[in-house]
C-alpha positions in Angstrom: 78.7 71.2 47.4 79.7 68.4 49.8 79.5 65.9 47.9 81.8 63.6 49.5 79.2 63.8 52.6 75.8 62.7 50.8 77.5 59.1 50.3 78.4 56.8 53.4 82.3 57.0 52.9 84.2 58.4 55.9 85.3 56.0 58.9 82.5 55.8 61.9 83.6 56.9 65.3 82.0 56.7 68.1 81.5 59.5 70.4 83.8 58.8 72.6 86.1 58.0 69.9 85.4 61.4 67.8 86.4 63.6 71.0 89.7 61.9 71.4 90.7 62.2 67.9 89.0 65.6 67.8 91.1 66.9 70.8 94.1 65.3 69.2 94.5 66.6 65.9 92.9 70.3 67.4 96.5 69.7 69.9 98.3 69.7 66.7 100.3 72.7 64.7 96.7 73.6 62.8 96.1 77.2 61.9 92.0 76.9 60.9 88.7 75.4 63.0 85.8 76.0 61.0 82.1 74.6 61.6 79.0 74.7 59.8 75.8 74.6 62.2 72.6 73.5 60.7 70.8 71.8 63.2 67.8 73.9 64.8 67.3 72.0 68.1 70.1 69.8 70.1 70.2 68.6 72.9 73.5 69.7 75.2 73.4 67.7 78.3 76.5 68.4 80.6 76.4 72.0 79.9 74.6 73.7 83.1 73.3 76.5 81.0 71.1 74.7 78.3 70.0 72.2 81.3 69.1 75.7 83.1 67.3 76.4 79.9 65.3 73.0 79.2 64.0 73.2 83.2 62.7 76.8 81.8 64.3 78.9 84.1 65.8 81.5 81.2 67.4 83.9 83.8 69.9 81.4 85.0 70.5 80.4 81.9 72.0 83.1 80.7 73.6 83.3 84.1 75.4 80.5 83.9 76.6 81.1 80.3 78.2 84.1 81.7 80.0 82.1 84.2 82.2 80.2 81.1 83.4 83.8 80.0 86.5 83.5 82.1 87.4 80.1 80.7 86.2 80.7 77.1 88.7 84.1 77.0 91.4 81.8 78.5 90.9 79.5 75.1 90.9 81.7 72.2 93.5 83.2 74.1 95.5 79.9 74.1 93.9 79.9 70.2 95.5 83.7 69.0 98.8 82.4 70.8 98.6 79.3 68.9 97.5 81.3 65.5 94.6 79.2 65.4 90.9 81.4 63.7 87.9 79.5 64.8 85.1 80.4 62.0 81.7 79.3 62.6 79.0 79.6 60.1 75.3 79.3 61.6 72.1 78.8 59.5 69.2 80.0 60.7 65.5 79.2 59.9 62.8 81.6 60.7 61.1 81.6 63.4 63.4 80.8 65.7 63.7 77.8 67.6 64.2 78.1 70.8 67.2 76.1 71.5 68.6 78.4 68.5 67.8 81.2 70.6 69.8 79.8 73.6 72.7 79.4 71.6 72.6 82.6 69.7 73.7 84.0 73.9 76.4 81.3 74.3 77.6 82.3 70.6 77.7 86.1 71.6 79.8 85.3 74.4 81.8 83.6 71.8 82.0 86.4 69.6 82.7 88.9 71.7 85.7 87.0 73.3 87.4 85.8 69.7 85.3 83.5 67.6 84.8 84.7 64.1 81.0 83.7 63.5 78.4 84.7 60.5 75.1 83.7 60.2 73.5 82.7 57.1 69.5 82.1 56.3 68.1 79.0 55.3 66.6 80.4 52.5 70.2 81.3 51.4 71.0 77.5 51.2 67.4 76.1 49.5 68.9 75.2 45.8 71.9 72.9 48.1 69.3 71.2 49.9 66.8 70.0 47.9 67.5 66.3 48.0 69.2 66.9 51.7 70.3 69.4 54.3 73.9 70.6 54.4 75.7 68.5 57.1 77.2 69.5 60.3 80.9 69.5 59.5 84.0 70.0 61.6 87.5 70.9 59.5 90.3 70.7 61.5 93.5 72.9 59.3 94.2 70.8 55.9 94.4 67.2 57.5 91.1 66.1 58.6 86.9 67.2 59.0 84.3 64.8 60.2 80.4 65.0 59.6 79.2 65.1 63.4 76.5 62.4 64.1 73.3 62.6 66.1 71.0 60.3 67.4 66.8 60.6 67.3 67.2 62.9 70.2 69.8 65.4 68.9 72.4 64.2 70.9 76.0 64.2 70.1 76.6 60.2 68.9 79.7 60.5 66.9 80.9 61.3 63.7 82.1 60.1 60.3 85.7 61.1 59.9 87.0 62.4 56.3 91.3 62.4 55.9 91.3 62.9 52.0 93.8 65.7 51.1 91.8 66.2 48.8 88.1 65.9 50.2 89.7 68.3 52.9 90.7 71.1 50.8 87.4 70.9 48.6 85.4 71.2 51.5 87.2 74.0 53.3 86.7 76.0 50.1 83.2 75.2 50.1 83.1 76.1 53.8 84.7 79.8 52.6 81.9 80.1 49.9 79.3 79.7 52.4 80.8 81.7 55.1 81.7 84.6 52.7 77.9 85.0 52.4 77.0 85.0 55.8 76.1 88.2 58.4 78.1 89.4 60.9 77.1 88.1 64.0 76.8 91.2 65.9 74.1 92.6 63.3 72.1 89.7 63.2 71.6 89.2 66.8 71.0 92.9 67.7 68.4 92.8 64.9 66.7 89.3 65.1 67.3 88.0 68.7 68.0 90.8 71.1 64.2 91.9 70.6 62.5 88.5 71.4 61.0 87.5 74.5 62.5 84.6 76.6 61.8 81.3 74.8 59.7 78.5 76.0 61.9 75.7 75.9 60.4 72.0 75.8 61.8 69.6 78.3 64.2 67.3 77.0 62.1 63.8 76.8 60.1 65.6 74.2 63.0 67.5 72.3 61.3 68.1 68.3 63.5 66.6 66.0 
C-alpha cells in the first residue's frame, strides 16, 4: 500500500507553496477530503490552543479550542452545502502522547460538528510498516493528494504533490481500506481519552521527534 510514496517521485512544494495549491484545488467542484494522520507529536504554532497547551496551561487549552466551534460549524457547513465529506483516519500508538491527546479534543470538536473521523491502532498497521511508516497523506476528490512534509521539529515544511489519475485513485482506495477498519471516533475517545488525566506537555524547543 502506498507505494507510489516510498520513492521520491511527486513535485516538492514548499510550504507556502502547498497551502496555495491546497486551498486552490479544495476551492474547486471536489466531493471527497480524506487524511491519514500518523504522526504522534507536531508542533502547531499559530493555533492559540496547542500554544496554550505547550505553556502547560491544559484548562485554556481546551478553552480556546472551544472558541473555533463557531467557525468550524460555519465550514463543514460551507462543506455539506458544497457536498464535500471530510474523512480523517487517525493512528494511534499506546500510550498516548500527549500532543495526541490535545488533538483527540480539537478532533471531537471536529466530529461533533461534521468531520467523519475513525481511529485505527498502530498495531493494526505493523505488517505495512515494517521497512517504513505509512505517510501523512492529503487526497483532494480524484485530481490530486500530496505526502505532507515536516521538518526535525514536526513542523509543517511542505509537501510532495502527487497528480497521477492513476496514483490518485489507487491511493484513495487504499485510504478506504484503511479507514473501513478504523473505530468510530466517539467510542474510542469516551473509552481511551476521556479517562486520562491532563497531559504534561514538553515545551516546544524540546518537542520528541
Amino acid at each position: 500500500m502506498f507505494e507510489c510514496f516510498r520513492s521520491s517521485s511527486g513535485e516538492i512544494l514548499s510550504r507556502d507553496d502547498y497551502l496555495a495549491d491546497f486551498s486552490r484545488v479544495h476551492a474547486s467542484d471536489i466531493g471527497l477530503l480524506a487524511k491519514i494522520e500518523r504522526g504522534q507529536t507536531f508542533q502547531e504554532q499559530g493555533s492559540p490552543s496547542w500554544e496554550a497547551f505547550a505553556a502547560g496551561d491544559w484548562p485554556r487549552a481546551l478553552s480556546l479550542a472551544e472558541d473555533d466551534r463557531e467557525s468550524i460549524a460555519s465550514y463543514f457547513q460551507d462543506a455539506s452545502e458544497r457536498g464535500l465529506v471530510f474523512r480523517r483516519l487517525r493512528v494511534v500508538e499506546f500510550p498516548v502522547s500527549p500532543y495526541l491527546q490535545w488533538e483527540m479534543h480539537v478532533l471531537r470538536l471536529r466530529s461533533e460538528l461534521g468531520e467523519e473521523i475513525r481511529v485505527l491502532a498502530a498495531g493494526e498497521i505493523a505488517d505495512l510498516e515494517r521497512d517504513a511508516q505509512v505517510p501523512e497523506v492529503v487526497i483532494l476528490g480524484s485530481s490530486v493528494m500530496y505526502a505532507v512534509i515536516y521538518d526535525d521539529d514536526r513542523k509543517g515544511a511542505g509537501a510532495r504533490r502527487f497528480t497521477d489519475p492513476g496514483q490518485v485513485r489507487r491511493t484513495a482506495a487504499e485510504f478506504d481500506a484503511l479507514y473501513a477498519k478504523g473505530e468510530d471516533f466517539s467510542e474510542f475517545f469516551t473509552r481511551e481519552i476521556a479517562p486520562l488525566e491532563p497531559p504534561t506537555a514538553h515545551p516546544p524547543s524540546t518537542v520528541l521527534h
